[in-house]
SERO-4910 file (N, C-alpha, C, O; in steps of 0.05 Angstrom, whole numbers):
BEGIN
 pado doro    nc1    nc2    nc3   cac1   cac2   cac3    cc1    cc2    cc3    oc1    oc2    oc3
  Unk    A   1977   2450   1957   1971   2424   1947   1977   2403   1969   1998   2407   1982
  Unk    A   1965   2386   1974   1961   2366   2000   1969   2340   1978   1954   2329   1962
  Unk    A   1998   2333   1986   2012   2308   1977   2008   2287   1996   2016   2289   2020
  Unk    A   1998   2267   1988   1986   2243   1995   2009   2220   2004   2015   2211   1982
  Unk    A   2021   2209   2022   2046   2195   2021   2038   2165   2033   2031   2163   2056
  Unk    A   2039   2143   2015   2028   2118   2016   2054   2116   2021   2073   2130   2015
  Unk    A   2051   2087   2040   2075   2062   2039   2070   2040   2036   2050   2026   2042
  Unk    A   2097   2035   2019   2097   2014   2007   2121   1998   2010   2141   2005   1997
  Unk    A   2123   1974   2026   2145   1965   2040   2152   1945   2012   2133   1939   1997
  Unk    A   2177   1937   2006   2177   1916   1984   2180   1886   1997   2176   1867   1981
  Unk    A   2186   1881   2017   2191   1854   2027   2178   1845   2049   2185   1823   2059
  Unk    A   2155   1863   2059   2131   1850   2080   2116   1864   2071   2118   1880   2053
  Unk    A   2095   1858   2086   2072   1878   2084   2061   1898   2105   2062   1892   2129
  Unk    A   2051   1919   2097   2052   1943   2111   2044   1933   2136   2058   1944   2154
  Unk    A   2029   1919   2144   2017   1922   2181   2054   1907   2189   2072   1915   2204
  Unk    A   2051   1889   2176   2081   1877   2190   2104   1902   2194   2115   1908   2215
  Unk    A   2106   1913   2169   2134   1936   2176   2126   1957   2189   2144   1973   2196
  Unk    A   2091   1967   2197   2090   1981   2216   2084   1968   2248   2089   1983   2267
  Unk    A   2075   1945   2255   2074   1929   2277   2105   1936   2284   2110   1947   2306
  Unk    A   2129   1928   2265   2156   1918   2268   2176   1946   2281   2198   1946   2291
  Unk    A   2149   1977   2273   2161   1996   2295   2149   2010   2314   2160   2027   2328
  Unk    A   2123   2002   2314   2101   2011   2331   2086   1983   2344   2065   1977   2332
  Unk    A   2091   1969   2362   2080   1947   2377   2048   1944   2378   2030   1928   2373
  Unk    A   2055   1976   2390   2023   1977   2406   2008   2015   2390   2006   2038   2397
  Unk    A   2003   1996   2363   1984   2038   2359   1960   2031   2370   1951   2011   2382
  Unk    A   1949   2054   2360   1930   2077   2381   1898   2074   2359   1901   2077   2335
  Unk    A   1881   2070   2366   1853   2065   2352   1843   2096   2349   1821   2099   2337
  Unk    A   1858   2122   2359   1853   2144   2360   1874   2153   2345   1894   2139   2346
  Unk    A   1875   2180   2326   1892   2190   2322   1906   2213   2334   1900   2236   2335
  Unk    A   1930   2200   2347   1943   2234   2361   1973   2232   2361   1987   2213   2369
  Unk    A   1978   2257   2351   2011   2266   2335   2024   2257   2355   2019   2261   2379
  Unk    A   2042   2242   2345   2065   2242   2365   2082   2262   2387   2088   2281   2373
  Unk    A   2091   2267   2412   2097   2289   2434   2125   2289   2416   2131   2310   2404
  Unk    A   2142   2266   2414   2166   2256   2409   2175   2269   2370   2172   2256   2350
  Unk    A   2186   2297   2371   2185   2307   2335   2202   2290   2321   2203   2296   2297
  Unk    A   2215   2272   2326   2225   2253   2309   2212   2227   2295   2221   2210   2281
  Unk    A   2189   2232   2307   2173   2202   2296   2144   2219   2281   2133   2240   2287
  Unk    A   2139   2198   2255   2112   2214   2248   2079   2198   2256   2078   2182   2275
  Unk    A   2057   2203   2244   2040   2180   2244   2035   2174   2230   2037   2191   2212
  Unk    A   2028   2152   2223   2019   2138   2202   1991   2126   2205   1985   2119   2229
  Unk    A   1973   2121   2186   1949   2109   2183   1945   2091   2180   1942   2092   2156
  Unk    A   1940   2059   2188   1936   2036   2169   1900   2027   2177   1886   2029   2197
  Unk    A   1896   2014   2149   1872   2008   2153   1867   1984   2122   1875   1988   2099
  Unk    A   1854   1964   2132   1854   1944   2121   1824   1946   2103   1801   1952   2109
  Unk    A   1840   1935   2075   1819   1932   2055   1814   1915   2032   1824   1922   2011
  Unk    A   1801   1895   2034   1803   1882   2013   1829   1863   2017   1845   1857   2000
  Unk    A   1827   1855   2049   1850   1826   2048   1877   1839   2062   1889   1830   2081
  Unk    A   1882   1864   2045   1913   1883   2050   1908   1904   2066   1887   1916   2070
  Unk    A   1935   1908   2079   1940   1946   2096   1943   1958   2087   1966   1955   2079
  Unk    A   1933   1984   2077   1938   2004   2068   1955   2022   2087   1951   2020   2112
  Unk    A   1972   2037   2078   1987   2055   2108   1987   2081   2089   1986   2079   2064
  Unk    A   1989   2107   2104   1995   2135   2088   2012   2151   2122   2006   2146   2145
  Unk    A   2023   2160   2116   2039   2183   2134   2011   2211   2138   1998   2223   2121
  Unk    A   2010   2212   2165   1998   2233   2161   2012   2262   2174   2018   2262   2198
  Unk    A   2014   2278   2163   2046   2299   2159   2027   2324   2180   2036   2338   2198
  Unk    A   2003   2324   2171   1988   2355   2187   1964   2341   2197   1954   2319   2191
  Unk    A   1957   2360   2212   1927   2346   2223   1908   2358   2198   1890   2343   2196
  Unk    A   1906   2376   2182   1888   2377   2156   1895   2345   2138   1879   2333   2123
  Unk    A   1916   2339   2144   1925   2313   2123   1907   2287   2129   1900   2271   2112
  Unk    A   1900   2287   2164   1882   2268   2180   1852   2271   2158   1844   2253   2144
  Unk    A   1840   2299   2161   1813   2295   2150   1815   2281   2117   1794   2274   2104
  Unk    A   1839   2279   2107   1842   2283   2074   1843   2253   2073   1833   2242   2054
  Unk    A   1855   2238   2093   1859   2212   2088   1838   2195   2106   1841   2171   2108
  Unk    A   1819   2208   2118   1805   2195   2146   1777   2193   2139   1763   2173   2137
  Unk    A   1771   2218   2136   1744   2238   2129   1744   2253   2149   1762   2260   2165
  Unk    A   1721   2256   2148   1717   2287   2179   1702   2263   2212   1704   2268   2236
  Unk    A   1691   2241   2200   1677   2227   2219   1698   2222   2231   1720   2231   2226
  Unk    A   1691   2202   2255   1715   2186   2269   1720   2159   2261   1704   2141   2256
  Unk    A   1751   2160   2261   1759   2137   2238   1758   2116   2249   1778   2111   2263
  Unk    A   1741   2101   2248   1740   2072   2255   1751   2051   2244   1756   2057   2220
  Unk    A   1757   2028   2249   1772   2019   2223   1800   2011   2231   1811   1989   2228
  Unk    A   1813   2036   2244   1837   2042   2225   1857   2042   2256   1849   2048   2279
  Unk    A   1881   2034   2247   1904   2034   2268   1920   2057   2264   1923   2063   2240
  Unk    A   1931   2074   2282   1956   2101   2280   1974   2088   2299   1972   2077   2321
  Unk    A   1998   2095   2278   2019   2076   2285   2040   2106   2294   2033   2127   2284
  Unk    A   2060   2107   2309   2080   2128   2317   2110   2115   2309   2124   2098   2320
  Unk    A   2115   2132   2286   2137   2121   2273   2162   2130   2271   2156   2154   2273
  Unk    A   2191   2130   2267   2209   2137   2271   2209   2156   2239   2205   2141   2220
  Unk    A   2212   2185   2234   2208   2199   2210   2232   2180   2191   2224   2166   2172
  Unk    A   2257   2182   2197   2279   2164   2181   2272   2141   2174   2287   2131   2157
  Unk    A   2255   2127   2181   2246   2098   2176   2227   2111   2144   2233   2110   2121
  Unk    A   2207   2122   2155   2189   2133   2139   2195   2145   2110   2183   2141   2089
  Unk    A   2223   2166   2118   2226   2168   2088   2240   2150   2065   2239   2155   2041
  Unk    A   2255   2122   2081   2269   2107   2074   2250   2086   2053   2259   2072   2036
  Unk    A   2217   2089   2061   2204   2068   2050   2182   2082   2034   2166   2071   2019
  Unk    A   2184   2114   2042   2158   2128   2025   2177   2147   2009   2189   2165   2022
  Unk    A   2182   2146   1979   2191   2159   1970   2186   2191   1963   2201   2211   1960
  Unk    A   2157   2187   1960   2144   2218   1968   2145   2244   1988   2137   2267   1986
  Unk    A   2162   2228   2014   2161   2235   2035   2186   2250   2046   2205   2235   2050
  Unk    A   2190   2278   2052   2217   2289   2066   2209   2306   2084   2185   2311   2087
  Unk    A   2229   2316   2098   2226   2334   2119   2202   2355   2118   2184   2359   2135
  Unk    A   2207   2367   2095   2191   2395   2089   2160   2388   2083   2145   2407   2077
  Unk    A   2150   2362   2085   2127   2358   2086   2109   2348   2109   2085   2341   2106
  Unk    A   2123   2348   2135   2116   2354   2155   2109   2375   2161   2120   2390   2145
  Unk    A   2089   2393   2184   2085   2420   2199   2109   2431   2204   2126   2419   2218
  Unk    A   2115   2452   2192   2148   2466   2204   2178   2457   2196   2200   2466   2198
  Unk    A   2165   2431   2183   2193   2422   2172   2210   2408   2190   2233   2410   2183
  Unk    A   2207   2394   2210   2217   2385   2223   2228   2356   2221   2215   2335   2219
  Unk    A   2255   2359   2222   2268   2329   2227   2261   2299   2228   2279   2282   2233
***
């Protein structure tokens, strides 16, 4: 089963609390080298950022589609930040389980 992990910051809004740890993301999606940080997706709709963690590269097509995602910012995030604001979100739902 492919668990879906939205964020949802309560006191800014998502591009702000992902700008506030990623300066400069990437218009491409590619996993972080660094296993302590995850990616995240944001993409604007309807006024708001939407953000989701993406944990596997199968998780990319589930939240992207299969085309190339246009649109959309990948942000490289610190995993501890991430589970602090996505409650859905822990270790074991990353590839391998990693930290």
């Amino acid at each position: 089963m492919n668990m879906r992990h939205l964020l949802k910051p309560k006191r800014v809004s998502a591009l702000s609390w992902l700008l506030s740890r990623d300066a400069e993301p990437n218009v491409l999606p590619t996993f972080p080298a660094d296993d302590t940080k995850g990616l995240v997706v944001g993409q604007l709709l309807n006024g708001s950022c939407y953000a989701e963690v993406i944990t596997t590269p199968e998780q990319l097509t589930i939240a992207c589609g299969s085309g190339l995602p246009l649109g959309r910012l990948f942000f490289h995030v610190k995993k501890d930040d991430l589970y602090v604001i996505c409650d859905s979100l822990d270790a074991a739902a990353f590839k391998g389980g990693a930290p």
